[in-house]
C-alpha positions as CSV (number, residue, x, y, z in Angstrom):
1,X,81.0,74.3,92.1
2,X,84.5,74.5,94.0
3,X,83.4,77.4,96.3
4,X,80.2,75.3,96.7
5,X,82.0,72.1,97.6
6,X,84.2,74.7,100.3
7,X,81.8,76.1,102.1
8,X,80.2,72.7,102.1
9,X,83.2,71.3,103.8
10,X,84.0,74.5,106.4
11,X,80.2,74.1,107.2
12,X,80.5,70.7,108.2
13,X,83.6,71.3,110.1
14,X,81.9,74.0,112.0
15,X,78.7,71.8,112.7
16,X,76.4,74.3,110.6
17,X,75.4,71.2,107.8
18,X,71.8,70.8,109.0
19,X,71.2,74.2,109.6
20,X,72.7,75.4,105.2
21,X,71.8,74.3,101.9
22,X,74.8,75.4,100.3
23,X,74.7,74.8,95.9
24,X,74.8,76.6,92.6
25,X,72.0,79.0,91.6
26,X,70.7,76.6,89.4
27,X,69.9,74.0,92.1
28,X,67.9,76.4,93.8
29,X,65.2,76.9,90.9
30,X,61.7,76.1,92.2
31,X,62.5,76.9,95.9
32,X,62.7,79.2,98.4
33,X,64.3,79.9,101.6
34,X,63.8,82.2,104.6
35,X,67.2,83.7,104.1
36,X,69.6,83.5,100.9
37,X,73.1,84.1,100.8
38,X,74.6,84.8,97.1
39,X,78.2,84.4,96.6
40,X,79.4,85.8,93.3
41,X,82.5,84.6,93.6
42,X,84.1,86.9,91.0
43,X,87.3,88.2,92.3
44,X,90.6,90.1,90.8
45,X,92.6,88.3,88.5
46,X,89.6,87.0,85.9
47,X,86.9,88.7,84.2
48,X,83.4,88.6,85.5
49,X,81.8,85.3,84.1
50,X,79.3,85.6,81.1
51,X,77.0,83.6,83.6
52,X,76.8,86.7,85.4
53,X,76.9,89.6,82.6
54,X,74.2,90.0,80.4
55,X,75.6,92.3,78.4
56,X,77.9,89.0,76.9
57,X,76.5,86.6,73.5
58,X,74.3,84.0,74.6
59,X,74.6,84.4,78.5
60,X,72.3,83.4,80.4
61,X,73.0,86.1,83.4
62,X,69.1,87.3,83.7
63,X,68.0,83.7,84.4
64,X,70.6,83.4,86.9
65,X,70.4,86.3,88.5
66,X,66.3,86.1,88.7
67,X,67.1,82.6,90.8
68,X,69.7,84.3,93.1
69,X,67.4,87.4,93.9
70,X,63.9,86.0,93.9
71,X,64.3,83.3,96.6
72,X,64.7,84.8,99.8
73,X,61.0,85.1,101.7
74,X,63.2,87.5,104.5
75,X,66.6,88.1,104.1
76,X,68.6,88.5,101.1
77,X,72.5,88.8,101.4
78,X,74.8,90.0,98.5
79,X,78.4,88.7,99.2
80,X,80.6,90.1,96.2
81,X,84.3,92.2,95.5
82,X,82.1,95.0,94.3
83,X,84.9,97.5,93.0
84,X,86.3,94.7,91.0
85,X,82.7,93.8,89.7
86,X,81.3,97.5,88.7
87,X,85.2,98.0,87.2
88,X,84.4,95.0,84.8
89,X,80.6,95.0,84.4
90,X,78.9,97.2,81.5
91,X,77.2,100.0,83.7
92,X,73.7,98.8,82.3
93,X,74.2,95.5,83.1
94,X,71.6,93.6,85.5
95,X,74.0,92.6,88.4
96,X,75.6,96.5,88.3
97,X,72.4,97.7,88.8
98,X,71.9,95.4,91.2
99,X,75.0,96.1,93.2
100,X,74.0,100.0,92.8
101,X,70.9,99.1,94.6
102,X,72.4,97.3,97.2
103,X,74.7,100.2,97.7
104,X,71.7,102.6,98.1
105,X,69.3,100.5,100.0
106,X,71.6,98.0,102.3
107,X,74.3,97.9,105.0
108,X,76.8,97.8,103.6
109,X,79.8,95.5,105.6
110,X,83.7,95.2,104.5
111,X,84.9,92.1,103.9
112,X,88.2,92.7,105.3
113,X,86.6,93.8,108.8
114,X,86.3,89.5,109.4
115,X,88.0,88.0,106.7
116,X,91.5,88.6,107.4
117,X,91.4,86.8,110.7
118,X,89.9,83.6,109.4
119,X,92.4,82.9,107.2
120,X,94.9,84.1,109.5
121,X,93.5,81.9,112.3
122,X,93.0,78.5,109.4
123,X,95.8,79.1,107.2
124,X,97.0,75.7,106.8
125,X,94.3,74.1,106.6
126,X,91.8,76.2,104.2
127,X,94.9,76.7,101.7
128,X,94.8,73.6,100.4
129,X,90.9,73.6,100.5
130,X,91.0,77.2,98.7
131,X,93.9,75.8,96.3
132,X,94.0,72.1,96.2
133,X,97.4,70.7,94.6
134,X,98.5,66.7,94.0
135,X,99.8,65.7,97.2
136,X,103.6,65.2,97.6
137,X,105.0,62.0,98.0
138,X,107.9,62.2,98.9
139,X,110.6,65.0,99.9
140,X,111.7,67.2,96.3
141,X,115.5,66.1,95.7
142,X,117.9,69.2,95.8
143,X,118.8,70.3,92.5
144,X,115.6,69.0,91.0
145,X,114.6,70.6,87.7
146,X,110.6,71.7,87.3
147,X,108.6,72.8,84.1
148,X,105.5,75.0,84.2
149,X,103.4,71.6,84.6
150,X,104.7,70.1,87.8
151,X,105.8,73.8,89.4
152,X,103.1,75.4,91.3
153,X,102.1,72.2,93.4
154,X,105.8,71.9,94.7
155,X,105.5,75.8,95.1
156,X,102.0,75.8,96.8
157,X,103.5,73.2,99.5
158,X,106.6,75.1,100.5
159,X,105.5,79.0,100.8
160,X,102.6,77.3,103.2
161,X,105.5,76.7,105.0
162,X,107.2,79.8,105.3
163,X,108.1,81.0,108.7
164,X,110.2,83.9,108.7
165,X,110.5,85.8,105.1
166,X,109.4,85.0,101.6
167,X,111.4,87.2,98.9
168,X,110.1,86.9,94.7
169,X,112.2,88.3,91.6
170,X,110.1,88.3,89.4
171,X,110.3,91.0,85.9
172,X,106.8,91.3,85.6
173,X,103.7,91.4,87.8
174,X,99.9,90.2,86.3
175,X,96.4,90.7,87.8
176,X,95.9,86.8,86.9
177,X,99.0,85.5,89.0
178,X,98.3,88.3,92.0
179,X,94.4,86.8,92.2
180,X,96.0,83.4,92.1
181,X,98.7,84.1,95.2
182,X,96.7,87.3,97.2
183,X,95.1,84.5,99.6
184,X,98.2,83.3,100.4
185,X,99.9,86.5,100.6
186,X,97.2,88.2,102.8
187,X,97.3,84.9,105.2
188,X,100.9,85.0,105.6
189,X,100.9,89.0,106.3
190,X,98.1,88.0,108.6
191,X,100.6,86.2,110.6
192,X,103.1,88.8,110.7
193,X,105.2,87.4,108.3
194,X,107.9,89.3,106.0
195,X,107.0,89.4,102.5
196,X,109.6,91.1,99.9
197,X,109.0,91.3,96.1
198,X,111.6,92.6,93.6
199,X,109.9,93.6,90.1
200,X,110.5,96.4,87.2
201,X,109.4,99.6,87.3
202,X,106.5,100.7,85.8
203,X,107.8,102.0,82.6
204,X,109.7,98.9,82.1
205,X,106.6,96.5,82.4
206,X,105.4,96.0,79.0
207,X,102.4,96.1,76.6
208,X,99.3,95.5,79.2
209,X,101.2,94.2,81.6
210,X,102.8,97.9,82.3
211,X,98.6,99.1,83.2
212,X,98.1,95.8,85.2
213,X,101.8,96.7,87.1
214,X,100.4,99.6,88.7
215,X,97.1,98.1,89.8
216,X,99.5,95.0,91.4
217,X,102.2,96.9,93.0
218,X,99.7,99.1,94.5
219,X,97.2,96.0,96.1
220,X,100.9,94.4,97.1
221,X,101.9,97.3,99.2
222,X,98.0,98.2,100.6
223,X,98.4,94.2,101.9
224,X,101.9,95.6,103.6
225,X,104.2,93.6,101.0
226,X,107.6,95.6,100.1
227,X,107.6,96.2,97.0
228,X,111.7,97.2,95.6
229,X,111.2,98.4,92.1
230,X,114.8,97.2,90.1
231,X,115.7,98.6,87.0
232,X,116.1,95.8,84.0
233,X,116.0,93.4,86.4
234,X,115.9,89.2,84.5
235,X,116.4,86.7,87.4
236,X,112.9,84.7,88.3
237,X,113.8,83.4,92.3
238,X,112.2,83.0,95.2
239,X,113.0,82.1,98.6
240,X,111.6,80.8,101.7
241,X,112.9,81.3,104.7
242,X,116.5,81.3,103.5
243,X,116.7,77.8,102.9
244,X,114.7,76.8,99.7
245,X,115.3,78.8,96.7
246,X,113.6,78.3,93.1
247,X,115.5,80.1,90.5
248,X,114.6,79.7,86.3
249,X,112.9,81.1,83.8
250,X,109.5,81.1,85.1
251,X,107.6,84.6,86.0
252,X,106.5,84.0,89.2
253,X,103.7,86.7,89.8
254,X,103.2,87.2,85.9
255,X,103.2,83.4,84.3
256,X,100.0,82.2,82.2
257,X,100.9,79.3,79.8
258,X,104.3,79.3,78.3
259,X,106.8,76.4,78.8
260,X,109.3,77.2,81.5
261,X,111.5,75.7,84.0
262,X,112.3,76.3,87.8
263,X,115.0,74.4,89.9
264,X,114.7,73.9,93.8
265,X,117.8,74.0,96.0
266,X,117.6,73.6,99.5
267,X,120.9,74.9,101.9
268,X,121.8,78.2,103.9
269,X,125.1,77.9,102.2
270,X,123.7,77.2,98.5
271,X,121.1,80.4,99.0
272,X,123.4,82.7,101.2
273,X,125.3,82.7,97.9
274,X,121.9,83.5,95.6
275,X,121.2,86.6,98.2
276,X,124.4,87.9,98.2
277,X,125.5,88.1,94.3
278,X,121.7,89.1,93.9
279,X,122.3,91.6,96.7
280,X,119.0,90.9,98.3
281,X,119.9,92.4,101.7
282,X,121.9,95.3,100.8
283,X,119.7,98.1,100.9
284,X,120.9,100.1,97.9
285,X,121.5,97.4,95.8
286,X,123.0,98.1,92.0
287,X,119.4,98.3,89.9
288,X,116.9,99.4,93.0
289,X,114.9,102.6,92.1
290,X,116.0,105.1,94.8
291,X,113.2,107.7,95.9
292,X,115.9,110.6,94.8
293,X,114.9,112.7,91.8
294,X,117.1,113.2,89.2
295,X,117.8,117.1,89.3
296,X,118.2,117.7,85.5
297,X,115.1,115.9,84.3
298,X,113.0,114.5,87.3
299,X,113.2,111.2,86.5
300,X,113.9,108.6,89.0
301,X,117.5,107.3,90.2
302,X,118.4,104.3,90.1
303,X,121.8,102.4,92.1
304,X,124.5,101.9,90.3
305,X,127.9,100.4,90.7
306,X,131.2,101.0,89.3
307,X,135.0,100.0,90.0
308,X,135.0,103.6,92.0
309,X,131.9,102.9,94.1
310,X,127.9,103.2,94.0
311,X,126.4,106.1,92.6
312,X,123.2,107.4,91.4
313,X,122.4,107.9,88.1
314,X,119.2,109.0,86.0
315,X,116.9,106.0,84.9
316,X,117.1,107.9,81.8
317,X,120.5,106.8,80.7
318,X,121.6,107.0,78.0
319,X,119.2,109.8,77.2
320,X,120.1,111.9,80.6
321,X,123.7,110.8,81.7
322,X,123.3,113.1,85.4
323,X,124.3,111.1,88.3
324,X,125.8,111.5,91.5
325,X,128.4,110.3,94.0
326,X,127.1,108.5,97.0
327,X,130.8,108.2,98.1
328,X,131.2,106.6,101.8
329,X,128.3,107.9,102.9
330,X,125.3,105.7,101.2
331,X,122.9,105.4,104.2
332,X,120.4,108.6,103.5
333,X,119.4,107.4,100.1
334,X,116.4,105.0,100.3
335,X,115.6,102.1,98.4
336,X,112.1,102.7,96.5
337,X,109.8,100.4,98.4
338,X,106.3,101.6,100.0
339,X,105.2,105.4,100.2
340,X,105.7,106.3,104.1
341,X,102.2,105.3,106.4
């Protein structure tokens, strides 16, 4: 019903009401139209709907999917994120077979060849259509304290503001929490705008998080986000535009439903302190995964600091002690963000 009630609305703004009937499959039992549009509306983050798989107890996908398919009298469009459907979907299931034949039998067009530039073009406004929070009263006071509850609206409001740069700490990285934020991300990259994530490496992620990490941190830097992999990294920040920070105990890009809290400061002075003892723009920061190898064992380096200066040593440690001496000269090691273009 919510992607009904949106296109609804960005149909009436665009003066195409009279021309659409826009509803759920169900309303559409009994009629039929020269052309039908279906919208599956099954995207990364959630698994496919038992509306829409068959192959689930008591769904009633066959029903649903005869409506969808057996109205058009001319045209029949499939709109759907078909790798993330046919990755989900039992192969023998009626809408995979479907999808299959439309692969086979259709033009095919990429969503990304129009979409980008739409929500480029309406950020602001179809952001909070797309992800409608409780309006804000009144200005946040600095130093305010947040629990999981009241959190994402305040959050919502202020990276739609974001003009310059928006950097996240965050341990852990989930499917959920990436389908949640990847509209907001894309429109902001759409607009040219610096994104910067700082997360664990892979083999630090844990239990299914560590197989949803690599799936994440690869759609993050295909969307042209940097991605700095830091090793045992605990801090939960963000910050917009170098003068709101949120710092807690609250995974941004992997949270689900435990109690946490976040507090909002506002100030250059209060967050030029957050970046600099977090070393946010210091390129080889103590903790970043370099791209050298370690030459014993292969394993990745990782920055380190001591009282004698940074060095390099094996991600291993304790179980491969090699490292080595970056001296004055710390400028030709590279952080570990995106693999070269």
């Amino acid at each position: 019903m919510a992607q009904a009630r949106l296109i609804n609305k960005i149909a009436k703004d665009w003066k195409l009401s009279e021309n659409l009937r826009v509803s759920t499959v169900h309303r559409f039992q009994g009629g039929e139209e020269q052309t039908i549009i279906f919208d599956s509306v099954e995207g990364a983050g959630n698994k496919v709907a038992p509306m829409l798989d068959d192959s689930k107890p008591d769904s009633d996908a066959k029903l649903v999917l005869n409506v969808a398919f057996t109205r058009a009298q001319k045209q029949l469009y499939l709109v759907a994120h078909t790798k993330h459907l046919l990755n989900d979907l039992n192969p023998g299931s009626a809408l995979a077979r479907i999808i299959h034949h439309f692969q086979q039998k259709a033009e095919i067009l990429r969503g990304e060849d129009f979409v980008d530039n739409y929500y480029a073009a309406d950020y602001e406004k179809w952001a909070r259509s797309l992800f409608p929070t409780p309006s804000v009263t009144q200005e946040p006071i600095s130093g305010k304290l947040f629990t999981e509850r009241n959190f994402w609206d305040q959050f919502f409001q202020d990276i739609k503001t974001v003009n310059k740069r928006l950097i996240i700490l965050s341990p852990f990285v989930s499917i959920r929490r990436w389908g949640m934020l990847m509209d907001y991300f894309q429109a902001m990259r759409g607009r040219s705008k610096e994104i910067r994530i700082y997360t664990r490496p892979l083999n630090q992620q844990v239990g299914e998080l560590a197989s949803q990490g690599e799936v994440v941190i690869a759609k993050f830097r295909e969307m042209g986000v940097s991605v700095i992999e830091r090793s045992n990294m605990h801090q939960k920040v963000a910050i917009i535009d170098d003068s709101i920070a949120w710092e807690g105990s609250l995974n941004i890009l992997s949270h689900r439903d435990t109690g946490e809290q976040m507090r909002r400061f506002e100030g250059s002075s209060a967050i030029e302190d957050i970046i600099r003892n977090l070393e946010l723009d210091t390129e080889n920061a103590a903790g970043n995964i370099s791209d050298q190898k370690c030459p014993k064992c292969g394993s990745p380096m990782v920055f380190r600091k001591s009282r004698y200066g940074r060095f390099l040593g094996c991600s291993r440690y304790p179980n491969c002690k090699e490292k080595i001496s970056l001296g004055k000269n710390v400028g030709w090691v590279k952080t570990k963000r995106n693999p070269p273009l």
